[in-house]
mmCIF file of the N, C-alpha and C atoms, coordinates in Angstrom:
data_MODEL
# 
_entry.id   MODEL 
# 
loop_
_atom_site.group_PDB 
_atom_site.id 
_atom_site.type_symbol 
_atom_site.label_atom_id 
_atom_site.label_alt_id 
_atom_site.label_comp_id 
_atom_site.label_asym_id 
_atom_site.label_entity_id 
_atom_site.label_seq_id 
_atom_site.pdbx_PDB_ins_code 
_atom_site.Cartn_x 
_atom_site.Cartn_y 
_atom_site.Cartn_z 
_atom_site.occupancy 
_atom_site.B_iso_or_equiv 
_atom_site.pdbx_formal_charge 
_atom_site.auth_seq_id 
_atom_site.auth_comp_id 
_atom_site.auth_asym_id 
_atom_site.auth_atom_id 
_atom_site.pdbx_PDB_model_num 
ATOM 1   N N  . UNK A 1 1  ? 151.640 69.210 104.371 1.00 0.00 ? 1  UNK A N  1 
ATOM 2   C CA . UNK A 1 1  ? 151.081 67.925 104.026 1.00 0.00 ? 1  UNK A CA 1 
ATOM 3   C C  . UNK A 1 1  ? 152.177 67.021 103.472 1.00 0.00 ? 1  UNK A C  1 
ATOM 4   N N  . UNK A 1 2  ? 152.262 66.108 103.794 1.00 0.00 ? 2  UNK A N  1 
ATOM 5   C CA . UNK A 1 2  ? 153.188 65.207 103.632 1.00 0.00 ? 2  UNK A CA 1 
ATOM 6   C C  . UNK A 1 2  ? 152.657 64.145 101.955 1.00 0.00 ? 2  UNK A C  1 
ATOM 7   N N  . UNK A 1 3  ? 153.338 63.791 101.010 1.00 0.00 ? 3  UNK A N  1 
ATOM 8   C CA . UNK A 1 3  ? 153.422 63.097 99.943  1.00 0.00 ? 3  UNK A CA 1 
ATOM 9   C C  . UNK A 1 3  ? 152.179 62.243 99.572  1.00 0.00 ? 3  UNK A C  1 
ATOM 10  N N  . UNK A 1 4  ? 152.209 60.564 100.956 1.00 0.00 ? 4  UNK A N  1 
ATOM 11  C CA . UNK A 1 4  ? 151.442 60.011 100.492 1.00 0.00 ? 4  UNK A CA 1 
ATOM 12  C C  . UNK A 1 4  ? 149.773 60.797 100.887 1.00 0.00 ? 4  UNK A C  1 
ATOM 13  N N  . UNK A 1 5  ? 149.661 61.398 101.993 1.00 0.00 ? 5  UNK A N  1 
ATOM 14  C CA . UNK A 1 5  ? 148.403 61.994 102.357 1.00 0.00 ? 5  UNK A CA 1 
ATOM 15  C C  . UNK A 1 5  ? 147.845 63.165 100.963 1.00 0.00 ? 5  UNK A C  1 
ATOM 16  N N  . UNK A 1 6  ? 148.584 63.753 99.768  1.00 0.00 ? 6  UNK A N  1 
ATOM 17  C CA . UNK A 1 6  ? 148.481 64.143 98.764  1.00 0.00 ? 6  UNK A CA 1 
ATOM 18  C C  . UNK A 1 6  ? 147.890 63.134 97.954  1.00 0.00 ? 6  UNK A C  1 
ATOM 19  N N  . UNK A 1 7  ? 149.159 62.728 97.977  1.00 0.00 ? 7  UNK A N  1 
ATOM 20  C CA . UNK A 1 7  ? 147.828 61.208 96.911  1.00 0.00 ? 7  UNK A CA 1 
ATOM 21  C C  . UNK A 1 7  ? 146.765 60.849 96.942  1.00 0.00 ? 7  UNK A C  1 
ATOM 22  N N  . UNK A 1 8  ? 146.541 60.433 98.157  1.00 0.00 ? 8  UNK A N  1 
ATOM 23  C CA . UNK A 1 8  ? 145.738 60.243 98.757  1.00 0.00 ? 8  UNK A CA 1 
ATOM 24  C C  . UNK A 1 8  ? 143.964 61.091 98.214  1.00 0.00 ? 8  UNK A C  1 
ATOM 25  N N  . UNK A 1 9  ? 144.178 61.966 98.374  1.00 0.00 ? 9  UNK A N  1 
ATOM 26  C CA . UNK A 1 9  ? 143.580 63.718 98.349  1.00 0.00 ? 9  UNK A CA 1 
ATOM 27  C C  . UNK A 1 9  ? 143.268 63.632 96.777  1.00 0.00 ? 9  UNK A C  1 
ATOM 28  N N  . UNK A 1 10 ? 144.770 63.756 96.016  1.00 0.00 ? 10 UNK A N  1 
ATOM 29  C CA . UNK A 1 10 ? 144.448 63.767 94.360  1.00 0.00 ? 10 UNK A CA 1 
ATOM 30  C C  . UNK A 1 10 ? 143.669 62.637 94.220  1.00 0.00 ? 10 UNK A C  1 
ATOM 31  N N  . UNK A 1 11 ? 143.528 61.485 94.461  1.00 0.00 ? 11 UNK A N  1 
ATOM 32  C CA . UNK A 1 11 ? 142.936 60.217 94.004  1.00 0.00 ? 11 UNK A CA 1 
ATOM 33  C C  . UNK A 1 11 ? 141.343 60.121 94.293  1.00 0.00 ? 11 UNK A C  1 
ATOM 34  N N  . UNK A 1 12 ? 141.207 60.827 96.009  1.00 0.00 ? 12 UNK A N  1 
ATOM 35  C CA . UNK A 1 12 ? 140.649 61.003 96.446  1.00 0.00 ? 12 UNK A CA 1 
ATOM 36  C C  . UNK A 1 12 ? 139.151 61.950 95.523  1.00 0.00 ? 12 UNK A C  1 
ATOM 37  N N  . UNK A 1 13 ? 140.070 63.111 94.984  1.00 0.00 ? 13 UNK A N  1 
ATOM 38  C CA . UNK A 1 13 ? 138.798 63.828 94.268  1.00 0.00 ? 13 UNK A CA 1 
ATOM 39  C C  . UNK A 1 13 ? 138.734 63.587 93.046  1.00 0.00 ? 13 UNK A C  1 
ATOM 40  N N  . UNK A 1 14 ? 139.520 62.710 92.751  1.00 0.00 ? 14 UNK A N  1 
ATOM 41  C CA . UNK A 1 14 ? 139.333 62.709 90.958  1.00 0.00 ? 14 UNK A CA 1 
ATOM 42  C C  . UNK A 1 14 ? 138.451 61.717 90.526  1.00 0.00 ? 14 UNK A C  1 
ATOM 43  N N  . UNK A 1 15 ? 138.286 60.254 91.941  1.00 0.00 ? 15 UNK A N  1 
ATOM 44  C CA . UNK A 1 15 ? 137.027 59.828 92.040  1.00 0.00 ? 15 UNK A CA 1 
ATOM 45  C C  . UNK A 1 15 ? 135.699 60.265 91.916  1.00 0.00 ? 15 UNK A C  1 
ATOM 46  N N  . UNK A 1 16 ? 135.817 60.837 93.065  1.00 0.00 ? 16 UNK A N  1 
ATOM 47  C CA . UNK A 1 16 ? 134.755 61.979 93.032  1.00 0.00 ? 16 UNK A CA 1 
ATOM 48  C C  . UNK A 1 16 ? 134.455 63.045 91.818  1.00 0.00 ? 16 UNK A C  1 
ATOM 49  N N  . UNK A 1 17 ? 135.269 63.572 90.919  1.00 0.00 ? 17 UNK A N  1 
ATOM 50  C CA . UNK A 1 17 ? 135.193 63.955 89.969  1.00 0.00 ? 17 UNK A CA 1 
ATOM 51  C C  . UNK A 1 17 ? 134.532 63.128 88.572  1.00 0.00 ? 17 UNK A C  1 
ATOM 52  N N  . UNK A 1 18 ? 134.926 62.228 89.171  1.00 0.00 ? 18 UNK A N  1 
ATOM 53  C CA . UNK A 1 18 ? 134.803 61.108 87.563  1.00 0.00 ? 18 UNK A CA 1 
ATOM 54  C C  . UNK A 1 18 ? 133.171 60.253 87.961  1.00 0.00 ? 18 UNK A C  1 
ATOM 55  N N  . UNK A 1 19 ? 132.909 60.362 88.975  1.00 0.00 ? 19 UNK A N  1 
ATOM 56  C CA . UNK A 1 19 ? 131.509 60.249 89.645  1.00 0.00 ? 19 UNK A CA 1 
ATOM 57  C C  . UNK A 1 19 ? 130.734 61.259 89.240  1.00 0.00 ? 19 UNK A C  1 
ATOM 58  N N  . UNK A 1 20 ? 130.450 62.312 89.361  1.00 0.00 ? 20 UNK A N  1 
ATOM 59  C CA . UNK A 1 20 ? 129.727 63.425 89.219  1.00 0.00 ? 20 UNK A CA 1 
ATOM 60  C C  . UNK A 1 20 ? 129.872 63.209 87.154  1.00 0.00 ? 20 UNK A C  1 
ATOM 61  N N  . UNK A 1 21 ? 131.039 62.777 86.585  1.00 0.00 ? 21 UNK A N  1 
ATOM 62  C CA . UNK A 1 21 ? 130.485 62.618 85.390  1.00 0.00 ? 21 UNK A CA 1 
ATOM 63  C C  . UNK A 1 21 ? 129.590 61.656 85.281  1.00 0.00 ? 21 UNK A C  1 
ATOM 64  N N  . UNK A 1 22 ? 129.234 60.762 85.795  1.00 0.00 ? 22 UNK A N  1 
ATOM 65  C CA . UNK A 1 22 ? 128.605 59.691 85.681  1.00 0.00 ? 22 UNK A CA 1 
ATOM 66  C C  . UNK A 1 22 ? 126.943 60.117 85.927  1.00 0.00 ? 22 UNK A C  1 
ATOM 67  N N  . UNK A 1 23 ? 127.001 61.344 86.496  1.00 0.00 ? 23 UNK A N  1 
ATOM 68  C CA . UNK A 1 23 ? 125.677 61.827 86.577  1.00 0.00 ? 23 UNK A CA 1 
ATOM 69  C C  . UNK A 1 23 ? 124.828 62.691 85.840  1.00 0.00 ? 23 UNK A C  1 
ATOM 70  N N  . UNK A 1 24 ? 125.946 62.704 84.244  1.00 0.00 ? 24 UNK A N  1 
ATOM 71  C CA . UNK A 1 24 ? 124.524 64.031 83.283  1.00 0.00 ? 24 UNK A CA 1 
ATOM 72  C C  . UNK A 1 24 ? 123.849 63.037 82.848  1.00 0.00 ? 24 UNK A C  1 
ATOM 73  N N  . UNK A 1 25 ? 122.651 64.046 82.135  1.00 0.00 ? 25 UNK A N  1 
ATOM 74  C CA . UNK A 1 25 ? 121.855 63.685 81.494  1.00 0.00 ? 25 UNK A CA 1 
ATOM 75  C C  . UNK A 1 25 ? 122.280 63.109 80.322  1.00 0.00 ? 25 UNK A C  1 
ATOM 76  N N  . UNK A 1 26 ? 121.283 61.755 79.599  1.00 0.00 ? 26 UNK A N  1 
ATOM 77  C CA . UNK A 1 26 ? 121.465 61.780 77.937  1.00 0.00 ? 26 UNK A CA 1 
ATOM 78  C C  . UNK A 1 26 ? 120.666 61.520 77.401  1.00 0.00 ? 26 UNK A C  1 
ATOM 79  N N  . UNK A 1 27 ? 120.511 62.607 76.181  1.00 0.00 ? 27 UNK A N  1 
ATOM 80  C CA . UNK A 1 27 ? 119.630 62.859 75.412  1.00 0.00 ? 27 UNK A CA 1 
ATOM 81  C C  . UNK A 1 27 ? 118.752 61.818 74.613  1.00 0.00 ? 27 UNK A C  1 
ATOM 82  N N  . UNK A 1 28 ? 117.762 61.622 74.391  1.00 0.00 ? 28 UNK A N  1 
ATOM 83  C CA . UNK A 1 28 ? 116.755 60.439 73.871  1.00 0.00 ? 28 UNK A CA 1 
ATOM 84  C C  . UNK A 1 28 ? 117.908 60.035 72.173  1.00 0.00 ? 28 UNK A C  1 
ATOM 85  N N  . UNK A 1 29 ? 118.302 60.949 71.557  1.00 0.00 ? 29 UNK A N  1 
ATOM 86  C CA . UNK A 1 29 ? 118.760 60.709 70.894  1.00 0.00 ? 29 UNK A CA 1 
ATOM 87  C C  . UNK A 1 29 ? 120.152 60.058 70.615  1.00 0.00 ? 29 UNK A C  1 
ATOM 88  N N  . UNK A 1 30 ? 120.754 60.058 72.378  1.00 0.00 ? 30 UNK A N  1 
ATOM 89  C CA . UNK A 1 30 ? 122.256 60.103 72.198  1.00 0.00 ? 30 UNK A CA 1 
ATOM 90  C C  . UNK A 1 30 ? 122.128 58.270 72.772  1.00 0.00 ? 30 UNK A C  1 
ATOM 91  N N  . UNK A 1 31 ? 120.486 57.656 73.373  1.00 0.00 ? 31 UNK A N  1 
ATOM 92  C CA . UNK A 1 31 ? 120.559 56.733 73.759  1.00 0.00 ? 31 UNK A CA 1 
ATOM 93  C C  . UNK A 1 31 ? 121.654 55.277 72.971  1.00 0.00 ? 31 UNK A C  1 
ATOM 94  N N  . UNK A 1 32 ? 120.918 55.004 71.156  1.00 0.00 ? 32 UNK A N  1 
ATOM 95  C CA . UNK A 1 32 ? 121.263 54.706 70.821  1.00 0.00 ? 32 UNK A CA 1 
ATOM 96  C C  . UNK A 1 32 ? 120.686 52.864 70.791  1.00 0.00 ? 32 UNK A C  1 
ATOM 97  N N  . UNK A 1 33 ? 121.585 52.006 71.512  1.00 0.00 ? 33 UNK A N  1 
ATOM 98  C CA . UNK A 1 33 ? 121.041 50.743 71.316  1.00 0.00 ? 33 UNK A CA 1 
ATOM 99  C C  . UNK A 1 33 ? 119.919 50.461 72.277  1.00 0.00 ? 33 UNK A C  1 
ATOM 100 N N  . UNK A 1 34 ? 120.408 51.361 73.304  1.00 0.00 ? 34 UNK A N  1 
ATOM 101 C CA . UNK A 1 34 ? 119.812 51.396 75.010  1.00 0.00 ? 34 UNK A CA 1 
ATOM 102 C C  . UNK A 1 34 ? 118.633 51.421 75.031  1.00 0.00 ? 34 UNK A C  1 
ATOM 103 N N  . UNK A 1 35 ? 118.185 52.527 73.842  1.00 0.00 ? 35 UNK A N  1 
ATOM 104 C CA . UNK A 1 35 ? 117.092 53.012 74.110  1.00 0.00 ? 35 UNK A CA 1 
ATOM 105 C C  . UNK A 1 35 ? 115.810 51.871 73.286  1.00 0.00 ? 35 UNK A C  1 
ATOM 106 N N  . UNK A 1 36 ? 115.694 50.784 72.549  1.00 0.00 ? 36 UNK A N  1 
ATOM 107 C CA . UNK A 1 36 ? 115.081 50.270 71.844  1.00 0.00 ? 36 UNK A CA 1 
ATOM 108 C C  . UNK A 1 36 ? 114.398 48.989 73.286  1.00 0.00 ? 36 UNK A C  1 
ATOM 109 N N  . UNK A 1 37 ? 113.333 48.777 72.364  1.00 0.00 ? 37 UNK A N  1 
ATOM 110 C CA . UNK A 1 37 ? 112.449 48.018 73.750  1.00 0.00 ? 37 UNK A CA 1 
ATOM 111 C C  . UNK A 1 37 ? 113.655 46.446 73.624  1.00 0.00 ? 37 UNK A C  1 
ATOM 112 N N  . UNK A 1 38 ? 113.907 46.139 73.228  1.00 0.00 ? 38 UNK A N  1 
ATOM 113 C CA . UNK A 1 38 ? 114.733 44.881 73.745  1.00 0.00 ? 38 UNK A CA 1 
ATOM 114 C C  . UNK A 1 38 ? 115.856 44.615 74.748  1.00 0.00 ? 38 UNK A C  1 
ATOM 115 N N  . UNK A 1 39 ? 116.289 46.266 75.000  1.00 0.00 ? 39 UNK A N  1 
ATOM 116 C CA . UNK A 1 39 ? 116.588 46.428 76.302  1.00 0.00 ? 39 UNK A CA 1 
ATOM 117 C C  . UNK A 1 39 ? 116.317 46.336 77.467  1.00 0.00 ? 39 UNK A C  1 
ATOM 118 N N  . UNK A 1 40 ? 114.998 46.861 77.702  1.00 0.00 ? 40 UNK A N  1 
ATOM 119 C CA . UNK A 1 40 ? 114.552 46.997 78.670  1.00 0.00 ? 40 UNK A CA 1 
ATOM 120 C C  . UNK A 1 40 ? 114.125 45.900 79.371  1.00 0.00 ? 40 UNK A C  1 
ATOM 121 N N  . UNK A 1 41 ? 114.310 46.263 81.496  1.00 0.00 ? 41 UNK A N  1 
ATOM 122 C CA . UNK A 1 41 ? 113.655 45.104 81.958  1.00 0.00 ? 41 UNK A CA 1 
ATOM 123 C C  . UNK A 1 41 ? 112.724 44.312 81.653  1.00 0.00 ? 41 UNK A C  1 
ATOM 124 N N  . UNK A 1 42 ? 111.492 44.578 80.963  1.00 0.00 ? 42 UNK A N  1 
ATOM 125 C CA . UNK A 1 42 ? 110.708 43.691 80.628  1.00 0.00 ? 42 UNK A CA 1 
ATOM 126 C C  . UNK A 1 42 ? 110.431 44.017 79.168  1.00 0.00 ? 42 UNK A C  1 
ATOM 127 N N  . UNK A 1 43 ? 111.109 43.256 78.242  1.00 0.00 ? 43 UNK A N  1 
ATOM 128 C CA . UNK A 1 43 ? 110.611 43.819 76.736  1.00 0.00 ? 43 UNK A CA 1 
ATOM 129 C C  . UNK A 1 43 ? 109.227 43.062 75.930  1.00 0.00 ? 43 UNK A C  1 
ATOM 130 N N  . UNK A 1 44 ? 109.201 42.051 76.912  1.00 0.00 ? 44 UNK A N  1 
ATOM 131 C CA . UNK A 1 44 ? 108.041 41.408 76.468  1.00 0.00 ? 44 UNK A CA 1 
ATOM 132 C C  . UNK A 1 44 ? 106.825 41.562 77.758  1.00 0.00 ? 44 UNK A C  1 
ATOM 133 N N  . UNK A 1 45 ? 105.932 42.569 78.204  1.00 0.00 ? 45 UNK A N  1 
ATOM 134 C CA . UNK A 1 45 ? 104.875 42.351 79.171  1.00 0.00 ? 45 UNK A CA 1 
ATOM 135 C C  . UNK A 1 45 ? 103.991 41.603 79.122  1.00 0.00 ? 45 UNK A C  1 
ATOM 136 N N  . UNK A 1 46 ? 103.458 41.339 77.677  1.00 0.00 ? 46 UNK A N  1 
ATOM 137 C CA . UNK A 1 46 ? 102.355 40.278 77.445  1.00 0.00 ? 46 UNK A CA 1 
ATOM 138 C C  . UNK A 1 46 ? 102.647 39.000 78.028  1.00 0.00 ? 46 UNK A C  1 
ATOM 139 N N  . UNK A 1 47 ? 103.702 38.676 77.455  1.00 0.00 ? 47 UNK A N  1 
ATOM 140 C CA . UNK A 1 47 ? 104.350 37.262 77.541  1.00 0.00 ? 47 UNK A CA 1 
ATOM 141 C C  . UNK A 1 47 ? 104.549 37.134 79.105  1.00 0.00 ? 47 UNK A C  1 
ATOM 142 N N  . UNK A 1 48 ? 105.107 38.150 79.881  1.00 0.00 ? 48 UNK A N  1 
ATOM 143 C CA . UNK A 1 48 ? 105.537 38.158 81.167  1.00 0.00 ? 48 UNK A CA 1 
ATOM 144 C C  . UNK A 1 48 ? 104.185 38.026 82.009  1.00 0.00 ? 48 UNK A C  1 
ATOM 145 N N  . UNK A 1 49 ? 102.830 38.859 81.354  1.00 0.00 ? 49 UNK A N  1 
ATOM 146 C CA . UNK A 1 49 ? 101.506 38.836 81.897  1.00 0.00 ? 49 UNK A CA 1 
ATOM 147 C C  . UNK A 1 49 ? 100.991 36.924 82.061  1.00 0.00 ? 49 UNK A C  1 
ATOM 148 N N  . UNK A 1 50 ? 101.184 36.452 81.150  1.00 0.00 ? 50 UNK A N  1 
ATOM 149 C CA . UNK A 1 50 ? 100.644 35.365 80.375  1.00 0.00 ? 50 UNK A CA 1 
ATOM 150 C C  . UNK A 1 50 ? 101.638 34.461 81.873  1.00 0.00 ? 50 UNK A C  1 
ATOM 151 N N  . UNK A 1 51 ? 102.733 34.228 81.938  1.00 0.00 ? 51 UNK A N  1 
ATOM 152 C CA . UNK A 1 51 ? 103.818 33.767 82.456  1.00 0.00 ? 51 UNK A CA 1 
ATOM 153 C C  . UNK A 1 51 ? 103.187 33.721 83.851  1.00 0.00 ? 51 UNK A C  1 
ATOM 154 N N  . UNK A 1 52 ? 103.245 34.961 83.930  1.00 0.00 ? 52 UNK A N  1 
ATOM 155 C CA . UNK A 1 52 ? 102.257 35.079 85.625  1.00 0.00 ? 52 UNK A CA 1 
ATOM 156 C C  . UNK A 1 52 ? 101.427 34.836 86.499  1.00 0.00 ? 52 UNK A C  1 
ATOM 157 N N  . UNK A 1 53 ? 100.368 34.205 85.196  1.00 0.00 ? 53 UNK A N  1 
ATOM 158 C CA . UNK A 1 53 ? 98.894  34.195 85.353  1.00 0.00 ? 53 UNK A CA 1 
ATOM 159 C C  . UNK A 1 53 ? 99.081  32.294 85.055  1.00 0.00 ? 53 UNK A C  1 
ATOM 160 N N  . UNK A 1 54 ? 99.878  32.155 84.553  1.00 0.00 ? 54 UNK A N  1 
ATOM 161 C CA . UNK A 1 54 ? 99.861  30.383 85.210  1.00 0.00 ? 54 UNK A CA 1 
ATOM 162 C C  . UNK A 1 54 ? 100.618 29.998 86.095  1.00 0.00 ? 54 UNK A C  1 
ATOM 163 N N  . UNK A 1 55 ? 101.889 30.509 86.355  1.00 0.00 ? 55 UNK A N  1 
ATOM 164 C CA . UNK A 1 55 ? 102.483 30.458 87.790  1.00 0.00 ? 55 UNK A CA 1 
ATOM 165 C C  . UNK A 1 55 ? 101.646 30.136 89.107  1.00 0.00 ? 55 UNK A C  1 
ATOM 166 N N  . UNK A 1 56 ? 100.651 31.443 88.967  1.00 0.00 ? 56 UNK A N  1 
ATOM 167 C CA . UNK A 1 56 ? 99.598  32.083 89.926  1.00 0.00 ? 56 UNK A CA 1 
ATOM 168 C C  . UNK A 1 56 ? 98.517  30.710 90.075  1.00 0.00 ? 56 UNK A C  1 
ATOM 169 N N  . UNK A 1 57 ? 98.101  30.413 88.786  1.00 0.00 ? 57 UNK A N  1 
ATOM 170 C CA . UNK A 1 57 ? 97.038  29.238 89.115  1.00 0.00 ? 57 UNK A CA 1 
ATOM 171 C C  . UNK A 1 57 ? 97.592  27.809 89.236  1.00 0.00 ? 57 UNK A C  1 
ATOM 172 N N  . UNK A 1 58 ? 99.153  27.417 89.092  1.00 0.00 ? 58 UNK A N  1 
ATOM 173 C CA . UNK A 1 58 ? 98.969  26.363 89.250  1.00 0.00 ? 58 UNK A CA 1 
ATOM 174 C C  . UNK A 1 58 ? 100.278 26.485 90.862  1.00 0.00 ? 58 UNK A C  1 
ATOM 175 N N  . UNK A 1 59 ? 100.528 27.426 91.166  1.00 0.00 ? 59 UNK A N  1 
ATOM 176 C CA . UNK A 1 59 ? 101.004 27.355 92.834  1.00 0.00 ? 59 UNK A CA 1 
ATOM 177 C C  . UNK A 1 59 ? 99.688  27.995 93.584  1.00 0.00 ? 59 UNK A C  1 
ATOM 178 N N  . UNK A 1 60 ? 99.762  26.617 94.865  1.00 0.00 ? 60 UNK A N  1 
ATOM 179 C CA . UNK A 1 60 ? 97.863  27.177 94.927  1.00 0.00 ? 60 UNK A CA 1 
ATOM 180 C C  . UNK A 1 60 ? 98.861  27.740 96.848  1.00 0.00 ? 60 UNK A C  1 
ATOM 181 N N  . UNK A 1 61 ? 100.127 27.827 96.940  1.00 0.00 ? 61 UNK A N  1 
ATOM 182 C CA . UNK A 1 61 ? 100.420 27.883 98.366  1.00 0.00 ? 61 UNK A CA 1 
ATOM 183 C C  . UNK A 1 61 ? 101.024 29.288 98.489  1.00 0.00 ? 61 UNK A C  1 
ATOM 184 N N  . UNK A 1 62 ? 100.682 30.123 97.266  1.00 0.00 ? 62 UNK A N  1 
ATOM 185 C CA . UNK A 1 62 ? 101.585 31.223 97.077  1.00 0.00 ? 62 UNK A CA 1 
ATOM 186 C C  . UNK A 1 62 ? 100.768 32.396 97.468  1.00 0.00 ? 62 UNK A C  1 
ATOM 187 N N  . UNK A 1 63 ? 101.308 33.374 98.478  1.00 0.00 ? 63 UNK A N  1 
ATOM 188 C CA . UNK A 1 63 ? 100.380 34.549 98.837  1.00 0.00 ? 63 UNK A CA 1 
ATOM 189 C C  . UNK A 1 63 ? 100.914 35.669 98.562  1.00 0.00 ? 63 UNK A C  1 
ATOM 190 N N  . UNK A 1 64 ? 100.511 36.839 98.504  1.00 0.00 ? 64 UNK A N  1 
ATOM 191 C CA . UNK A 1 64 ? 100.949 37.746 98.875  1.00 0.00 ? 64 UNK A CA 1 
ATOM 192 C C  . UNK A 1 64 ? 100.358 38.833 97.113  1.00 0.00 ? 64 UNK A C  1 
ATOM 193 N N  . UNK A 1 65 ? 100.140 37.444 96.599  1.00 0.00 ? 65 UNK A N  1 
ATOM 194 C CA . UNK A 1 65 ? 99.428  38.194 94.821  1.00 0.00 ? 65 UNK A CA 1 
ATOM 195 C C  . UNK A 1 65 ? 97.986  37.952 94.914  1.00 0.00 ? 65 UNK A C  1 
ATOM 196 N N  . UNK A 1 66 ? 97.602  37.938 93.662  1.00 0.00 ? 66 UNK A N  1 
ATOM 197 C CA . UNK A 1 66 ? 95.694  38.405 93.332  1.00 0.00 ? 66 UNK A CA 1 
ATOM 198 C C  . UNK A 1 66 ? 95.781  37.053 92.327  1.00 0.00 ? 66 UNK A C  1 
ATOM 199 N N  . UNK A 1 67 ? 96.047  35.818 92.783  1.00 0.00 ? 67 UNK A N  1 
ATOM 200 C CA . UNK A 1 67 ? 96.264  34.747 92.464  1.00 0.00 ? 67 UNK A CA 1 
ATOM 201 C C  . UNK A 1 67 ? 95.005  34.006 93.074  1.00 0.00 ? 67 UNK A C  1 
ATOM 202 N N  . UNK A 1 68 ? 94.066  33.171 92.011  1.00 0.00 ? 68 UNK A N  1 
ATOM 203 C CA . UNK A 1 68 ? 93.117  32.552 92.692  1.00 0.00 ? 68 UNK A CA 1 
ATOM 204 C C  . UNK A 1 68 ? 92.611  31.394 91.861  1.00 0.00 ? 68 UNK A C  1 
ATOM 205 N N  . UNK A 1 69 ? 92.370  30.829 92.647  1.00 0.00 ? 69 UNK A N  1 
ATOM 206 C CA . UNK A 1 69 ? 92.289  29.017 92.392  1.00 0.00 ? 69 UNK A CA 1 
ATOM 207 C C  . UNK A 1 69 ? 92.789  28.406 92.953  1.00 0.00 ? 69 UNK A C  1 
ATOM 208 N N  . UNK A 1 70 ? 92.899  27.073 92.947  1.00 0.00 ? 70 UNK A N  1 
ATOM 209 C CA . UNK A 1 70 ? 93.847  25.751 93.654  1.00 0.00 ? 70 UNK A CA 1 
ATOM 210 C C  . UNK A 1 70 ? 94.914  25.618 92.737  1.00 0.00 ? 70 UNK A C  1 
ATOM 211 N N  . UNK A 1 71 ? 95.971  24.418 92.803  1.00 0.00 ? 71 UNK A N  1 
ATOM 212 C CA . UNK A 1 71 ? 97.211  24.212 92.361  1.00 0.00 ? 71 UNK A CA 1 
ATOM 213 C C  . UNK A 1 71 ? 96.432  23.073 91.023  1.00 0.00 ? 71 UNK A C  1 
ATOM 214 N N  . UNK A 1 72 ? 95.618  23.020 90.698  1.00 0.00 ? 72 UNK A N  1 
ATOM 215 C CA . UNK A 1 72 ? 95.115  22.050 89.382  1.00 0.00 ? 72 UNK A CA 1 
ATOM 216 C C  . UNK A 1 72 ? 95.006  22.831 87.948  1.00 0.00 ? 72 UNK A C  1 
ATOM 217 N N  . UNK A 1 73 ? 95.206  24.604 88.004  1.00 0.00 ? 73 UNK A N  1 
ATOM 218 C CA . UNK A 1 73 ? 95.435  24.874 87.016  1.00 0.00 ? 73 UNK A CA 1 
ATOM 219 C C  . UNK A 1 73 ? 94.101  25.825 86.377  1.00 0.00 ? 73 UNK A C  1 
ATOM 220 N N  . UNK A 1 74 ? 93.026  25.714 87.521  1.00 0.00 ? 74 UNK A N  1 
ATOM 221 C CA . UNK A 1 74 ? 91.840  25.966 86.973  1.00 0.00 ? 74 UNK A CA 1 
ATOM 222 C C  . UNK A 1 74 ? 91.568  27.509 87.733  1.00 0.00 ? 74 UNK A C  1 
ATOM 223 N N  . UNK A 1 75 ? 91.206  27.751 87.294  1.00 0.00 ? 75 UNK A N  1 
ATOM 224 C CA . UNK A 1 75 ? 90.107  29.347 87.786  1.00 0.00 ? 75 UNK A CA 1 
ATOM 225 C C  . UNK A 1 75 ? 88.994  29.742 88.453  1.00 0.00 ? 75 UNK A C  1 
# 
């Protein structure tokens, strides 16, 4: 095997090595800031519920949701 095709190879698996760390587990405890609801995609659902549900009634051209009424806002 010739030099750069080594490199190549070493670089090659140590990627791959440093990937597979990227895949344990961590512990509920080891979360830390991660783990508190202000992280998360939606930390507010109510608010996001609420958000939704006038979107829904005042776009009256929008399909594909459980959206019902016309675009005036009403129910």
């Amino acid at each position: 095997m010739d030099k750069p095709r080594k490199l190549k190879r070493a670089a090659y698996l140590t990627l791959v090595w440093l990937g597979c760390q990227a895949c344990a587990d961590v512990a509920p405890w080891e979360r830390g800031v991660m783990a508190k609801d202000i992280m998360s995609l939606d930390p507010n659902p109510n608010l996001n519920h609420i958000r939704d549900h006038i979107f829904t009634s005042r776009e009256a051209a929008q399909g594909g949701r459980s959206g019902s009424g016309g675009g005036c806002g009403c129910n």
